[in-house]
N, C-alpha and C positions, 0 to 999 in steps of 0.2 A: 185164582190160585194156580198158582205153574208146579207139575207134577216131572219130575225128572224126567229126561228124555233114554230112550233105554237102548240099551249100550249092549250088544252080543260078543262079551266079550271085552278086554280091557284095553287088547292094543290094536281096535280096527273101529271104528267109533264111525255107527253109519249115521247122517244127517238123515231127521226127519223133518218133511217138513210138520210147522206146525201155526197155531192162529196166529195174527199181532195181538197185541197187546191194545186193546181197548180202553180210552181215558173213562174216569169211573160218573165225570159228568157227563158222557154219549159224547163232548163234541169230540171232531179227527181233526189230529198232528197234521200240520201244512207241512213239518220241516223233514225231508225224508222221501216228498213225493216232489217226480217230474213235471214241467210245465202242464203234459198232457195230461198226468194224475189229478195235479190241481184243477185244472179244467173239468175232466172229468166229476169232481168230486163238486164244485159247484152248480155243473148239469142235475146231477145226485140232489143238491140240497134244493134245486128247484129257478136257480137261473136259468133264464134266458140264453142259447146256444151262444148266440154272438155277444151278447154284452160278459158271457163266462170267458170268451177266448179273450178279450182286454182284460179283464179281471184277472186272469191267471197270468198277463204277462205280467201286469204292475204286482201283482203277490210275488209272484218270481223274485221281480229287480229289487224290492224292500225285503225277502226277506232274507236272500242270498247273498246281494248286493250290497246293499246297506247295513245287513244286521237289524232289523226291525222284530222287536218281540213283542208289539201291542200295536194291533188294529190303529188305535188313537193316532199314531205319528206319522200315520201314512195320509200326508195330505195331500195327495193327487184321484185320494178317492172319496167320494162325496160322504158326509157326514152321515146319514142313514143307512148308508151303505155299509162303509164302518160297524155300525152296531151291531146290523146284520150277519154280517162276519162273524161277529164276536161273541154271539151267539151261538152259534156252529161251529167255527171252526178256532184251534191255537197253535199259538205259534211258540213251541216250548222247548226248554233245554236238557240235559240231563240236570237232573237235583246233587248240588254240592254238598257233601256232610263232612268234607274237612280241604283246605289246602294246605299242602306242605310248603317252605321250601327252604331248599339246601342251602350249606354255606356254603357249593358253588355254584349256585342261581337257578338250579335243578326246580320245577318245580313237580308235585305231584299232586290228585285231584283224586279225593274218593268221591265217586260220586253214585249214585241212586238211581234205578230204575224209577217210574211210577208204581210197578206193581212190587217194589220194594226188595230189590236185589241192588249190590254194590259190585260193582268195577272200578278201576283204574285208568288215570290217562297219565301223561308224564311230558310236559314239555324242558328240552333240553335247547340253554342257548348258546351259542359259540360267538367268535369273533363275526364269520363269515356268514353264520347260517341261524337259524335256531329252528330244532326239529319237536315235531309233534307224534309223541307214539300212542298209538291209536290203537282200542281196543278191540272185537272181535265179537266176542263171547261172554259170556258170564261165567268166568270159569274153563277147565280145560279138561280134555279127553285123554292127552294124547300122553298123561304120566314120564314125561322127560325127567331122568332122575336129579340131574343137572339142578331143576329147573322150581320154585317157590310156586309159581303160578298151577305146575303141575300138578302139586299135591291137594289142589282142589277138584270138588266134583265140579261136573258140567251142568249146569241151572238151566240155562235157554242161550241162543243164539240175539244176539242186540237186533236191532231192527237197523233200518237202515237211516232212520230218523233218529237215532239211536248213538249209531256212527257217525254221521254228518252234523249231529248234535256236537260229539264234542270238538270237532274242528273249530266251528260255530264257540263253544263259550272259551274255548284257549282267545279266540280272535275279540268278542268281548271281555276276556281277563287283561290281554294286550291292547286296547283301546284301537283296534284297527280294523273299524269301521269308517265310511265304506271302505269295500273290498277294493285292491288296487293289485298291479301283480310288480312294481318298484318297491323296494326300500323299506319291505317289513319285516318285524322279526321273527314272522310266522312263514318261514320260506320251505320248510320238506314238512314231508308226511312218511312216517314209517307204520305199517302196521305189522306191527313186531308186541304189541299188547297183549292182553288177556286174551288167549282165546286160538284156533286156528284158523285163518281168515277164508281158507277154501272149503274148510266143513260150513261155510255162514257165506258159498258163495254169492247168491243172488244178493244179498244185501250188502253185501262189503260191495259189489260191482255197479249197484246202482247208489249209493253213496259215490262212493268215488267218481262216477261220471256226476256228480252236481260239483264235486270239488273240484274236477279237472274243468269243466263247462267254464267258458269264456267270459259268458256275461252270468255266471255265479259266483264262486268262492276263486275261480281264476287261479288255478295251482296246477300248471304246467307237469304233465306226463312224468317228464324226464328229473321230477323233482318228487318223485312219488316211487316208496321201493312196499313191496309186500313180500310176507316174508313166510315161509313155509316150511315146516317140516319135512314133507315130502310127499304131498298125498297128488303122487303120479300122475292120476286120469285128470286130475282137474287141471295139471300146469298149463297144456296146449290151450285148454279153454281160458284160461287165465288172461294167458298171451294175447289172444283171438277176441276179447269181450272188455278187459279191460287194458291192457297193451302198457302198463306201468313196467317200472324197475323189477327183479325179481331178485329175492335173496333165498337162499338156503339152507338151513341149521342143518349143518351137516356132524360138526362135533366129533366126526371118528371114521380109520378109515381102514377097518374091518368090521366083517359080519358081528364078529363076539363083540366085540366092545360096542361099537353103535348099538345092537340089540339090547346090550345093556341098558344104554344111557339115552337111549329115541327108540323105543318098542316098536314105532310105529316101521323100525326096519324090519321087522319080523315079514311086513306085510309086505310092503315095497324096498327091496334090498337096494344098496350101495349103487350098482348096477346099473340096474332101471330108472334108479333116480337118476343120474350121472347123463345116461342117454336121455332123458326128458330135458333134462338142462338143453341137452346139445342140441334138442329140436324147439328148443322156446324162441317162439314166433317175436323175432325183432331182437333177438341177444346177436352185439355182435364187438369188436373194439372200443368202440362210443358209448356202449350201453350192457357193459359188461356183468354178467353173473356174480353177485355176490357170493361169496363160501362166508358161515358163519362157524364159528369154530371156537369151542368154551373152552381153556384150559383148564385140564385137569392132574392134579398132581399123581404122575407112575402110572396113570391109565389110558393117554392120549397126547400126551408131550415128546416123546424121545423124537431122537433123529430118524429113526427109522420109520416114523410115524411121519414125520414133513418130505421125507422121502416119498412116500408111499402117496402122499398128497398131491405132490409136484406129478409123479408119474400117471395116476389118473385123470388129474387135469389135463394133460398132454395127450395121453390114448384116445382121449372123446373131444382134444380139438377143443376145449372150452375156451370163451370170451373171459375171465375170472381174474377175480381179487380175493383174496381173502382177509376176511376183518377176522383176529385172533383176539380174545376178548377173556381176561382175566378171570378166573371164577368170584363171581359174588356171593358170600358165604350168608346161608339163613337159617337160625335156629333148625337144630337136627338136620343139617344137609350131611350127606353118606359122603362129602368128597372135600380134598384141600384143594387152593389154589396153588398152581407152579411158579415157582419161582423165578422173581426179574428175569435171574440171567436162563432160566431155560426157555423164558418165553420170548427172550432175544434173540435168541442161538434159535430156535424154532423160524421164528421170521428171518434169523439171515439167510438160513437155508434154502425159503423159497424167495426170498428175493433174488438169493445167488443163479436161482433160475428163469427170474427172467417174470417172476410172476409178483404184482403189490399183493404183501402180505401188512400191512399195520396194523401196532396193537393199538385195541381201543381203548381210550383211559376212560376207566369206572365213572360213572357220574350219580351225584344223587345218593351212596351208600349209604351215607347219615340218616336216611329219612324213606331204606330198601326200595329206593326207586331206581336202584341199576339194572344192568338187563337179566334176566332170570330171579328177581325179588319180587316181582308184583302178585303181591295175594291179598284179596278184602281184609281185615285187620279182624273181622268177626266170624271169620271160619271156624268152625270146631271140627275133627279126625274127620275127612273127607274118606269117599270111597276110592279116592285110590291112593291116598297113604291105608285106608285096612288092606285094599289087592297087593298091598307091596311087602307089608307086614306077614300076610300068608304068604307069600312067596320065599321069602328069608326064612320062613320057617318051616318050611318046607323042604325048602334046599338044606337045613342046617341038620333035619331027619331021613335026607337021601344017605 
């Protein structure tokens, strides 16, 4: 049974650590641990040192490599051996309870913990690419008002078997086994899902290095973006441990409004984020800082708003684009979307100076798999729609 993780406070959401999540037949998840894990883990079950270090490469290349999810296919390893496996150790995925997909090829995936918690994944495909947004968390901390995701509690942080799990079933959904790094249509990774991916660092960073690993999932750095609200202390480490694309929901570009609409500026202001950008290890013209930025109607659209964007971009010298990104409306959302032509006139603005501003077109809305809709489908009044609810009502008896 997973007990809420506890939170001091609504808009500073400290990570605990806490146990894995144990399969309820004893054996351990292969998918999630490093060659040296797996090795280790078969020391553990009682191999022999050196016949464990071949063992853990062939589990590696079948099960990273290939896509293998049952001991039985792997025929380079002897048949007793095999069962032995099978015995102790699985090779498992996250649990499906629904796919969607859109009528623009949007797809989305509810899927299941073992210990019985639901997430989201969302593969989105394009002409040139087709991207994989990856989840986090079980849930969010970080109450972005913006944002559908937000208005749930925080359940636990994914494991990193957890995360690398659903890379792994997007690529058995798309039959692109073995793993190649030519001419698939599983080519980005955004982790921009459920969740904040730097409160769940050590598992979002060891995921990721199986995905980025050459002779694993083979998905190149510079094709991998994570995406942050702003939790400052961790960006350098980010940079430093995992060395991916960085993007930043930035959303607003005053104190008052951002505190609004990203609480989490209360803690780490405008500011400080701005200069952490400007010190992230490996941002530079080639590999430029994302701004992520939700329109919203009469709160963070006017001219003097893209003004204001343009000129901080410039004071701190940033590497920057900015993806401007329609609001997605969800049941009781506090906010409209702006209007075509202001979200034109917004982007001509900073493109007039010098900086790519394009809008992103919605994907998925049919089936709220666009960016700011992913909420499990069986949520009931989370605690931070009641924290948001006292707050409105609070303010409404000031």
């Amino acid at each position: 049974m997973t007990s809420l993780m506890s939170i001091p406070g609504h808009i500073d959401p400290v990570p605990v650590p806490r146990p894995e999540v144990v399969s309820d037949d004893g054996r351990v998840a292969l998918v999630g641990l490093s060659r040296d894990a797996i090795r280790d883990a078969l020391i553990e079950a009682g191999m022999e040192a050196k016949q464990a270090k071949l063992r853990a490469k062939q589990l590696w290349h079948q099960i990273y490599n290939r896509g293998a999810t049952d001991f039985e296919v792997m025929s380079d390893i002897a048949k007793p051996q095999r069962a032995w496996l099978a015995e102790r150790f699985k090779i498992g995925r996250p649990n499906v309870v629904v796919q969607q997909v859109s009528t623009d090829g949007t797809r989305k995936w509810l899927l299941k913990t073992d210990d019985g918690h639901d997430f989201e994944m969302v593969f989105i495909p394009d002409a040139d690419r087709g991207t994989l947004c990856v989840s986090s968390q079980v849930g969010c901390t970080l109450n972005c008002r913006f944002c559908h995701t937000g208005t749930m509690r925080l359940v636990r942080n994914l494991t990193a078997g957890e995360i690398v799990g659903q890379v792994m079933l997007a690529r058995d959904s798309l039959a692109e086994w073995p793993s190649q790094p030519e001419g698939r249509l599983l080519s980005n990774i955004v982790m921009m899902g459920m969740g904040e991916p730097l409160y769940n660092f050590n598992n979002v960073r060891d995921a990721l290095r199986i995905v980025m690993d050459g002779d694993g999932l083979a998905l190149s750095k510079r094709r991998i973006t994570l995406s942050t609200s702003g939790v400052v202390p961790m960006m350098e480490k980010a940079g430093e441990e995992i060395g991916v694309n960085l993007a930043v929901s930035l959303h607003a570009v005053t104190k008052e409004v951002r505190d609004e609409i990203v609480p989490l500026n209360r803690k780490y202001g405008i500011e400080e984020l701005l200069q952490a950008c400007a010190d992230y290890p490996g941002a530079n013209n080639a590999r430029r800082i994302t701004f992520e930025y939700v329109m919203l109607k009469d709160k963070n659209d006017s001219d003097e708003d893209a003004r204001e964007l343009v000129r901080l971009i410039r004071k701190y010298k940033l590497p920057a684009k900015v993806n401007l990104i329609p609001f997605n409306p969800w049941p009781g959302a506090p906010y409209e979307c702006s209007s075509d032509e202001r979200v034109q006139r917004f982007s001509d603005i900073i493109f007039e100076a010098g900086i790519s501003a394009p809008v992103r077109r919605p994907r998925g809305r049919d089936i709220m798999a666009a960016c700011g809709q992913l909420k499990s489908a069986a949520e009931k009044k989370s605690r931070a729609e009641l924290d948001r609810l006292a707050e409105e009502k609070l303010a409404a008896l000031a």
